[in-house]
MARVEXLO-984196 format. One record per atom (N, C-alpha, C): residue number from 1; y, z, x; atom name. Coordinates in Angstrom, 3 decimals, m for minus. Atoms other than C-alpha are relative to their C-alpha. Layout:
// residues N
site num NUM, v Y, w Z, u X, atomo CA
...
//
This chain:
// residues 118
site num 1, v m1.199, w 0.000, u 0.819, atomo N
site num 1, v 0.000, w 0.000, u 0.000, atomo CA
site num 1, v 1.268, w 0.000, u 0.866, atomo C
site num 2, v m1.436, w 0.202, u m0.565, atomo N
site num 2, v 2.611, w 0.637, u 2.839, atomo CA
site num 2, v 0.070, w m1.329, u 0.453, atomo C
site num 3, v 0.104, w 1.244, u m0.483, atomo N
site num 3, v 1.953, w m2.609, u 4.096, atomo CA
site num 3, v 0.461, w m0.922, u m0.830, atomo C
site num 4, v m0.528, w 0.664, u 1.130, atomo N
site num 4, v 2.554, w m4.285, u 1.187, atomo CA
site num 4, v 2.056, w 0.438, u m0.630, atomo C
site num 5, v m1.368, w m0.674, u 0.016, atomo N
site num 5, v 6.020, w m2.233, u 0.869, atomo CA
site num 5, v 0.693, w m0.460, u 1.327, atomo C
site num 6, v m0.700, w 0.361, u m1.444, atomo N
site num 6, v 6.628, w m3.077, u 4.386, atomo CA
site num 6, v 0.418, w m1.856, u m0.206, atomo C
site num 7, v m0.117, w 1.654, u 0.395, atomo N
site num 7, v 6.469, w m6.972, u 3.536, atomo CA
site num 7, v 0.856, w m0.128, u m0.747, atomo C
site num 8, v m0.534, w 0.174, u 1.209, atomo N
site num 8, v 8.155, w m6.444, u 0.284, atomo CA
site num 8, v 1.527, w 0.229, u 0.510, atomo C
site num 9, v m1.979, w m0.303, u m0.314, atomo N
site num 9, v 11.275, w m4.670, u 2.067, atomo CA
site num 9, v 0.126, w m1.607, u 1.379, atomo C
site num 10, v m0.472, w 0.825, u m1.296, atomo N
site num 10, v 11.117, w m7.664, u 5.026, atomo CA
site num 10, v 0.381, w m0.921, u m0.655, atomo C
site num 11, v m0.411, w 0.990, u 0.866, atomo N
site num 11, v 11.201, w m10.289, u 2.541, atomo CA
site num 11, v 1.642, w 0.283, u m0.524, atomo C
site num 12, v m1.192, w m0.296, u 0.380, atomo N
site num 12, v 13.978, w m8.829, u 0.728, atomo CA
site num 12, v 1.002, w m0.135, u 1.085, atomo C
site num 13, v m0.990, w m0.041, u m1.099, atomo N
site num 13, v 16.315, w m8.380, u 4.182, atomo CA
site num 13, v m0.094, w m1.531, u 0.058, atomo C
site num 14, v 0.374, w 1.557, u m0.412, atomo N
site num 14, v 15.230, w m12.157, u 4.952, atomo CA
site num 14, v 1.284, w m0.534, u m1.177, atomo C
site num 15, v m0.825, w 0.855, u 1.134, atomo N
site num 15, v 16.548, w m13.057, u 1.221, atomo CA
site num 15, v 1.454, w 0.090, u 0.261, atomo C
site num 16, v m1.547, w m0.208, u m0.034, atomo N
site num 16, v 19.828, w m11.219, u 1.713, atomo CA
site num 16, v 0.968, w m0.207, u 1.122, atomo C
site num 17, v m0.664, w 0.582, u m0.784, atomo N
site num 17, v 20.526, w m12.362, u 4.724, atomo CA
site num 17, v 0.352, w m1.370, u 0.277, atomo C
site num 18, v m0.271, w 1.561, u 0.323, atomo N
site num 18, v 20.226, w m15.716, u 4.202, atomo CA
site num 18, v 0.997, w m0.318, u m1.017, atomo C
site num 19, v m0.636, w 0.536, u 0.932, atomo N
site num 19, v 22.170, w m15.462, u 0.944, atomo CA
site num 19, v 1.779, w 0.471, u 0.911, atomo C
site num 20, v m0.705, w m0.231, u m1.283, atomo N
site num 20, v 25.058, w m13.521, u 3.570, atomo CA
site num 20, v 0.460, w m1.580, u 0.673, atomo C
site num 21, v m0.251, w 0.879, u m0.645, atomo N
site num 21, v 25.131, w m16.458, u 5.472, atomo CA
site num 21, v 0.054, w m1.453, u m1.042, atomo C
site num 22, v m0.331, w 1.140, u 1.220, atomo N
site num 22, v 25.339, w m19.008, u 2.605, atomo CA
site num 22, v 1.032, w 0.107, u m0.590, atomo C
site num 23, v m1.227, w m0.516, u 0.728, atomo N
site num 23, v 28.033, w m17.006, u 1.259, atomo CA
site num 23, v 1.335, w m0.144, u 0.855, atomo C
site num 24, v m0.805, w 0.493, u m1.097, atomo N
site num 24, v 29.987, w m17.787, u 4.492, atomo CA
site num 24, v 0.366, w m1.401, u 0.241, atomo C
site num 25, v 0.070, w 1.132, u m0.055, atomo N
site num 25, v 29.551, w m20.931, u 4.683, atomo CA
site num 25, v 0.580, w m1.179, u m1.098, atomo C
site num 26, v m0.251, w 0.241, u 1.322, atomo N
site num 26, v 30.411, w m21.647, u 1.090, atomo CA
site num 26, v 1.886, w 0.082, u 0.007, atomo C
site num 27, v m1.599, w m0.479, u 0.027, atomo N
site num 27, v 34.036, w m19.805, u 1.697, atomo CA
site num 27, v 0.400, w m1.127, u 0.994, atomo C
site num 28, v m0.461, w 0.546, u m0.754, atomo N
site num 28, v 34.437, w m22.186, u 4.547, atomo CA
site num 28, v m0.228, w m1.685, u m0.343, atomo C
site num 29, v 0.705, w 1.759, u m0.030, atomo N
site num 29, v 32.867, w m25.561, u 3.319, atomo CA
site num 29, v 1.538, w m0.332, u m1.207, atomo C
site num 30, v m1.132, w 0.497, u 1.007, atomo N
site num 30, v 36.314, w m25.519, u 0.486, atomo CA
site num 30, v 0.886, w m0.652, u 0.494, atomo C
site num 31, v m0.943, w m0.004, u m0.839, atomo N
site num 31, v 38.532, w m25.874, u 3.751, atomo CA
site num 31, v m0.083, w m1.666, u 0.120, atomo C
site num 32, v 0.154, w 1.434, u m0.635, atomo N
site num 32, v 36.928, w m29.200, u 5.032, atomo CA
site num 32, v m0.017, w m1.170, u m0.952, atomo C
site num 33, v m0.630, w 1.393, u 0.751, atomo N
site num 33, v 37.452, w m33.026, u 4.254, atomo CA
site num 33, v m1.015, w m0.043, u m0.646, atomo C
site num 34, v 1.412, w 0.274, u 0.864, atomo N
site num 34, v 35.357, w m34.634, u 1.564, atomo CA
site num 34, v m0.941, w m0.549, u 0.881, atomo C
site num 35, v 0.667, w 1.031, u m0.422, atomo N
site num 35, v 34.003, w m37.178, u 3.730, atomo CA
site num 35, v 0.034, w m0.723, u 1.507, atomo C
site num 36, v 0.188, w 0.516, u m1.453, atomo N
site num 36, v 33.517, w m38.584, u 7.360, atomo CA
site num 36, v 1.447, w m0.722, u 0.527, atomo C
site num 37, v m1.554, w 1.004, u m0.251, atomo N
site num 37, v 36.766, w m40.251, u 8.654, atomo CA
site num 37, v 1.261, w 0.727, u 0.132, atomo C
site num 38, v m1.541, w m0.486, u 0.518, atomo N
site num 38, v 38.786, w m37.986, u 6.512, atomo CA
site num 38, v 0.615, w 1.291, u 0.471, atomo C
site num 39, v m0.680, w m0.814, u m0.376, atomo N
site num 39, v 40.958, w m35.267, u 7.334, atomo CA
site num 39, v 0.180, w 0.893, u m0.573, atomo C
site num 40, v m0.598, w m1.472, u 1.196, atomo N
site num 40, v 42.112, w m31.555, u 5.549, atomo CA
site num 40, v 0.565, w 0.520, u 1.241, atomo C
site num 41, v m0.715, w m1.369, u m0.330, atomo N
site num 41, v 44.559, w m29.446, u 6.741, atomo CA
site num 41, v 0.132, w 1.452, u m0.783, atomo C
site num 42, v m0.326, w m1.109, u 0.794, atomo N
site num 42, v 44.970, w m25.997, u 6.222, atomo CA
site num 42, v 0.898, w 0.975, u 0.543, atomo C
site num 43, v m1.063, w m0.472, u m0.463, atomo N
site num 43, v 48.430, w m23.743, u 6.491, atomo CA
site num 43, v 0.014, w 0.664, u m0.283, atomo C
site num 44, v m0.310, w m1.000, u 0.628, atomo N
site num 44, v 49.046, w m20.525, u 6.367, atomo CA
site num 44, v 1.244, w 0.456, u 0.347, atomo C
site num 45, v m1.113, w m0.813, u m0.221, atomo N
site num 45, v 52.096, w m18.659, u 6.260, atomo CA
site num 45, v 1.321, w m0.077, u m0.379, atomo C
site num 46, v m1.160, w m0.361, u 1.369, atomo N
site num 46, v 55.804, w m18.149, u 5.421, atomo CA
site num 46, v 0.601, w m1.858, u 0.041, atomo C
site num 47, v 0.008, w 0.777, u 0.640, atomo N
site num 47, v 57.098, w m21.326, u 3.374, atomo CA
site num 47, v 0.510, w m1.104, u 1.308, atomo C
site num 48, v m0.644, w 0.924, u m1.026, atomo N
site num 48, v 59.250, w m23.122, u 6.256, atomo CA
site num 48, v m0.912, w m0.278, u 0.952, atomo C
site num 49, v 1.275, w 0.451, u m0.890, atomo N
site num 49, v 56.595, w m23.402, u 8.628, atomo CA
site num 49, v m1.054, w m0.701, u m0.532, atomo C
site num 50, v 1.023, w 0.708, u 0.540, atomo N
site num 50, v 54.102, w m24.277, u 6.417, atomo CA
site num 50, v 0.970, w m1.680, u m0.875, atomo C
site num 51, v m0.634, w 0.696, u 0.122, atomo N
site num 51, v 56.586, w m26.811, u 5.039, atomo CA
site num 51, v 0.078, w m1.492, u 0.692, atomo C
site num 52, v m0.839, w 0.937, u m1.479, atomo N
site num 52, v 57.747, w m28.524, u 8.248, atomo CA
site num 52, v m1.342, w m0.268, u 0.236, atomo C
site num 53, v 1.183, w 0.669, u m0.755, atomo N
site num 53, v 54.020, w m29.263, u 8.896, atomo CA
site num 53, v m0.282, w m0.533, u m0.991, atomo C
site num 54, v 0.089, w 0.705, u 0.797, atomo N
site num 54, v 52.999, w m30.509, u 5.584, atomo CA
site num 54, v 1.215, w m1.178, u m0.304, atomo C
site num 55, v m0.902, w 1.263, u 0.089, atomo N
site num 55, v 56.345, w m32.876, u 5.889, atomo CA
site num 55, v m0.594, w m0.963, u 1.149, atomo C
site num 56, v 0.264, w 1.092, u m1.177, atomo N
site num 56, v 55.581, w m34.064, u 9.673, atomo CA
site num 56, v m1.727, w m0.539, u m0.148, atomo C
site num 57, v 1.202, w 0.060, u m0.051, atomo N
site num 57, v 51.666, w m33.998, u 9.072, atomo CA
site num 57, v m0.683, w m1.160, u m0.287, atomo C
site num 58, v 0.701, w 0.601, u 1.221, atomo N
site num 58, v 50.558, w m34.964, u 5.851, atomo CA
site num 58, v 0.721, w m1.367, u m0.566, atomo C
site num 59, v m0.791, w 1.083, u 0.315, atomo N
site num 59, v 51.508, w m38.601, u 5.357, atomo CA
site num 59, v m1.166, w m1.475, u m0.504, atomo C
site num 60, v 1.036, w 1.017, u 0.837, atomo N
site num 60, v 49.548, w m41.335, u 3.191, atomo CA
site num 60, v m0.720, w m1.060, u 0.828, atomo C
site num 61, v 0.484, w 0.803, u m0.925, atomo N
site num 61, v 49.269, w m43.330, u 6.310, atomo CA
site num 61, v m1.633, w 0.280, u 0.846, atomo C
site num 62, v 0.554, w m0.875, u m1.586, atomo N
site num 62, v 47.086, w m41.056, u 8.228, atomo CA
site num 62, v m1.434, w 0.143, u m1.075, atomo C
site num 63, v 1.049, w m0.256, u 0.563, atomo N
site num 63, v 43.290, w m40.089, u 7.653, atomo CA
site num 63, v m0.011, w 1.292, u m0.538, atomo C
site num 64, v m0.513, w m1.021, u 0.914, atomo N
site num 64, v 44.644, w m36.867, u 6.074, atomo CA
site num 64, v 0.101, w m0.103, u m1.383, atomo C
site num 65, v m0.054, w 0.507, u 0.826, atomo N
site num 65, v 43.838, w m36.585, u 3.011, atomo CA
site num 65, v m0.052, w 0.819, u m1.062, atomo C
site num 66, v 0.301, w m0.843, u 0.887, atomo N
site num 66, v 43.808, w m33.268, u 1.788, atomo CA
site num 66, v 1.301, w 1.350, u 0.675, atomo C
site num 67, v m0.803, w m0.943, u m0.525, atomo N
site num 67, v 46.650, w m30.561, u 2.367, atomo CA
site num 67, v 0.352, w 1.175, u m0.700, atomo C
site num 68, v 0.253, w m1.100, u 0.674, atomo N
site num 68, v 45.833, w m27.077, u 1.689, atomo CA
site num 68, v 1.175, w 1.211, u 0.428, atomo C
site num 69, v m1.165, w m0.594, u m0.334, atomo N
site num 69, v 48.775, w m24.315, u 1.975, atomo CA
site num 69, v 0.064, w 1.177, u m0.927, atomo C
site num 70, v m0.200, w m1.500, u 0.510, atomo N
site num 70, v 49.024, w m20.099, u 1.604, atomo CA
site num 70, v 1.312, w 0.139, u 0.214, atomo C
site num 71, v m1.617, w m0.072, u m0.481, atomo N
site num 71, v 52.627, w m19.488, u 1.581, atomo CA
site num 71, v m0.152, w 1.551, u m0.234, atomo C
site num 72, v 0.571, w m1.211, u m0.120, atomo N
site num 72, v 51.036, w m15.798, u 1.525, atomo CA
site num 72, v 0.281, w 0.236, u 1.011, atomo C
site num 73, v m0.382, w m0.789, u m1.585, atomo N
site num 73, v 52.572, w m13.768, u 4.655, atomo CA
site num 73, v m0.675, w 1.143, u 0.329, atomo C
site num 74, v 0.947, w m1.276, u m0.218, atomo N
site num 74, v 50.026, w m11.030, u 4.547, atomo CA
site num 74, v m1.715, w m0.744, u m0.056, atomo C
site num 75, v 1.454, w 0.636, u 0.085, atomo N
site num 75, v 46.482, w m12.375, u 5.814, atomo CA
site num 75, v m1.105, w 0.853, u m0.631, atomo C
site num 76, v 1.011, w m0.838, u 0.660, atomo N
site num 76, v 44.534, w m9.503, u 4.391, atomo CA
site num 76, v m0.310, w m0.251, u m1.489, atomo C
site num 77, v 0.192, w 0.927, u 1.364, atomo N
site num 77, v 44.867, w m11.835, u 1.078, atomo CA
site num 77, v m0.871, w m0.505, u 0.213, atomo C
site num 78, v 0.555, w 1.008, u m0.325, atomo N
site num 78, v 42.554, w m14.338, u 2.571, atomo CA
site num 78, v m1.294, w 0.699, u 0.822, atomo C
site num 79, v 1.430, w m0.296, u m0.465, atomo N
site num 79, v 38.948, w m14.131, u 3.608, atomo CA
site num 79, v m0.600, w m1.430, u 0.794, atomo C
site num 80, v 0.242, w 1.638, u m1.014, atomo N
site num 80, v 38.106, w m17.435, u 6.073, atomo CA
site num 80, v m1.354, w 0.978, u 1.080, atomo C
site num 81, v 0.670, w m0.798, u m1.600, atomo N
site num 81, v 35.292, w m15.564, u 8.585, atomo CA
site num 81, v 0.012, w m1.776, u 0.905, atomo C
site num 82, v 0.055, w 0.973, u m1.050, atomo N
site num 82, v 35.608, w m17.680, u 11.632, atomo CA
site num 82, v 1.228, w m0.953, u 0.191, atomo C
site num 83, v m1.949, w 0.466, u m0.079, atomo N
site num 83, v 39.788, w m18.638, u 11.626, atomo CA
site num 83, v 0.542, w 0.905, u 0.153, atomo C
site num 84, v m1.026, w m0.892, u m1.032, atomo N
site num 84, v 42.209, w m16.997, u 13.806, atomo CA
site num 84, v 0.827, w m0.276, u m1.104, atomo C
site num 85, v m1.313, w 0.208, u 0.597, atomo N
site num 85, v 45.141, w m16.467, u 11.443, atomo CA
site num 85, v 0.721, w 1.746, u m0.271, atomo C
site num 86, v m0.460, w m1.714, u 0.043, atomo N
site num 86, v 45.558, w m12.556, u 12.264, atomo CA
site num 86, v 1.786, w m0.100, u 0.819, atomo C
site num 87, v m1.756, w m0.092, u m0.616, atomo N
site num 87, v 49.071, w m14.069, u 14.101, atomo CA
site num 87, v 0.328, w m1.221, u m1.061, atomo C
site num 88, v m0.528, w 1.585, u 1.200, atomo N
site num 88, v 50.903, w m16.655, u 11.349, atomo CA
site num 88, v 1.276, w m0.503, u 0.708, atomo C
site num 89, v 1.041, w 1.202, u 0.683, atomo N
site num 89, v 51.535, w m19.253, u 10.959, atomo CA
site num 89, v m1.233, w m0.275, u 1.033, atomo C
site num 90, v 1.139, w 0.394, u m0.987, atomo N
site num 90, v 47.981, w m20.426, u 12.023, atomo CA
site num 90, v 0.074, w m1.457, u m1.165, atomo C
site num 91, v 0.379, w 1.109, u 0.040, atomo N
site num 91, v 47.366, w m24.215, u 11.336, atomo CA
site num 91, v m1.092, w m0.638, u 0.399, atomo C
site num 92, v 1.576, w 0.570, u m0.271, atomo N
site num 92, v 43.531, w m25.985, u 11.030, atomo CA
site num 92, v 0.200, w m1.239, u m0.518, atomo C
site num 93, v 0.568, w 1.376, u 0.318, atomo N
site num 93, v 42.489, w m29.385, u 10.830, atomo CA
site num 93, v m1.310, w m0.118, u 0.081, atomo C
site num 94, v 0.906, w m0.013, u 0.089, atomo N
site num 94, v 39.554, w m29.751, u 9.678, atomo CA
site num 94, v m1.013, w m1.571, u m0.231, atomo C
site num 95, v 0.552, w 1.498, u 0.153, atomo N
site num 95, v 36.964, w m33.007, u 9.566, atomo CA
site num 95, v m1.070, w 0.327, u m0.984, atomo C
site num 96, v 1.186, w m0.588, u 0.929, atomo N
site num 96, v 33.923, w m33.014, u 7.176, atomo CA
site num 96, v m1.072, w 0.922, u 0.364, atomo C
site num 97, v 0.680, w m1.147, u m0.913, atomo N
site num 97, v 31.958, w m30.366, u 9.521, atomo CA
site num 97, v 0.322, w 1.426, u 0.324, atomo C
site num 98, v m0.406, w m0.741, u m0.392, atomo N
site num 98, v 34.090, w m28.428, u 10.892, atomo CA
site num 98, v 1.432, w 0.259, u 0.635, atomo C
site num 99, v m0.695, w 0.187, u m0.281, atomo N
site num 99, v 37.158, w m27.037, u 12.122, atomo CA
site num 99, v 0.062, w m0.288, u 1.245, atomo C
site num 100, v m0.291, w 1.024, u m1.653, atomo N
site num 100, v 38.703, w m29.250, u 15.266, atomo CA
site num 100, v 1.054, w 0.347, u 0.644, atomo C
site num 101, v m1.329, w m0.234, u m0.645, atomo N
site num 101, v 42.292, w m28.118, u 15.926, atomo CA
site num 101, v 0.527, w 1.243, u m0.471, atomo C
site num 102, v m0.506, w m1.508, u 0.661, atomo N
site num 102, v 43.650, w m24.871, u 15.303, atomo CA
site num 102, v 1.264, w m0.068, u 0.889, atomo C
site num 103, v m1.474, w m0.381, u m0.354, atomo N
site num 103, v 47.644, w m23.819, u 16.053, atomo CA
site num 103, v 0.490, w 1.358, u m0.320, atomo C
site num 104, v m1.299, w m0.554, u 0.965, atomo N
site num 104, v 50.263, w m21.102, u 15.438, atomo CA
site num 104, v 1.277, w m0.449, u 0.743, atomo C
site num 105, v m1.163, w 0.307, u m0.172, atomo N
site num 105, v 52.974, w m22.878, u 16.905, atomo CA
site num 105, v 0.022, w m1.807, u m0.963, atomo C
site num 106, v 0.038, w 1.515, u 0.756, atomo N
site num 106, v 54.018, w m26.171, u 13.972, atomo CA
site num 106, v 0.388, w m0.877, u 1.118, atomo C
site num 107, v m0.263, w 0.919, u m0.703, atomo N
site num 107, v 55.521, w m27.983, u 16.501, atomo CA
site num 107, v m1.317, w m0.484, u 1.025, atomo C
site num 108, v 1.229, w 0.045, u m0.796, atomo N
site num 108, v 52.039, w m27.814, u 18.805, atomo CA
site num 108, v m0.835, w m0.486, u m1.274, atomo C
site num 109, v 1.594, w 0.735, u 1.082, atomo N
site num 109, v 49.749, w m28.795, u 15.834, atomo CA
site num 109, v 0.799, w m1.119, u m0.426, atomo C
site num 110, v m0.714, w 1.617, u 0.741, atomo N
site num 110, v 52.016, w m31.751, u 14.391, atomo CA
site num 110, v m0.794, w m0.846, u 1.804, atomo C
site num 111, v 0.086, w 1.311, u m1.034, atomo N
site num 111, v 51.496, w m33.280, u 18.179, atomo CA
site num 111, v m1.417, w 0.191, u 0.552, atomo C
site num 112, v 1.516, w 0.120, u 0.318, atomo N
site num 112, v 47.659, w m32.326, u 18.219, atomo CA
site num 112, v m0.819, w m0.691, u m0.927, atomo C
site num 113, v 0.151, w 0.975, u 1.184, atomo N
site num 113, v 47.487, w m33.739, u 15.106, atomo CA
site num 113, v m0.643, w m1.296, u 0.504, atomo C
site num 114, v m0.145, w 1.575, u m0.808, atomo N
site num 114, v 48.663, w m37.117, u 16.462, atomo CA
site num 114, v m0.514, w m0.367, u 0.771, atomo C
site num 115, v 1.065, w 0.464, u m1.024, atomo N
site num 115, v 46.924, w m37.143, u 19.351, atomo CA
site num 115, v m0.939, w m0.093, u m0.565, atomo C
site num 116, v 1.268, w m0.070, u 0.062, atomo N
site num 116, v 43.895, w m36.274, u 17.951, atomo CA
site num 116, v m0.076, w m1.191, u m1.087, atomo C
site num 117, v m0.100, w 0.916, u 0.845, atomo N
site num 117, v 44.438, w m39.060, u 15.324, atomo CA
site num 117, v 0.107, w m1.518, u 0.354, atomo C
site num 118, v m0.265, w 1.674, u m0.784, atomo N
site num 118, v 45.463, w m41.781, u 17.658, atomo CA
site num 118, v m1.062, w m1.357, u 0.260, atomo C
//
């Protein structure tokens, strides 16, 4: 019988850790582009910064195609595991995978951007 209890609790840890890590993954898969090619940004912080990058950024030309924005100045709103944004503004570009460029200076991510777009 403990044996059977012993299995029963390993299984269980197995389940909930897997669902743990699905549940992570889930919060983070909203961030990224739909589709191969395409682009998402994501901005956090107070309105002018996040602004000035969604003006220079986000432009119909570009493989950007999705532009996401917290104008929230307190990060303890936001739950991202695995994004630096404990200093704001923080700025991500994200591709259909994963994130590729991270910032907190707008002027440094607009010309990462570009490069990385070129």
């Amino acid at each position: 019988m403990g044996f059977v209890r012993f299995i029963a609790g390993l299984s269980l840890l197995l389940v909930l850790g897997a669902c743990s890590s699905d549940q992570g993954n889930l919060v983070y898969q909203e961030l990224l582009a739909d589709s191969e090619g395409e682009y998402a940004v994501f901005a956090i912080g107070e309105p002018e910064a996040v602004d000035f990058v969604e003006a220079e950024v986000y432009e119909e030309e570009t493989a950007i195609r999705v532009f996401r924005a917290n104008r929230d100045p307190d990060p303890d709103n936001l739950d991202y595991p695995g994004l630096d944004y404990e200093e704001l503004p923080a700025f991500f570009l994200f591709d259909h995978e994963e994130v590729i460029l991270e910032s907190h200076d707008p002027d440094d991510f607009e010309e990462q951007v570009q490069s990385y777009l070129e």
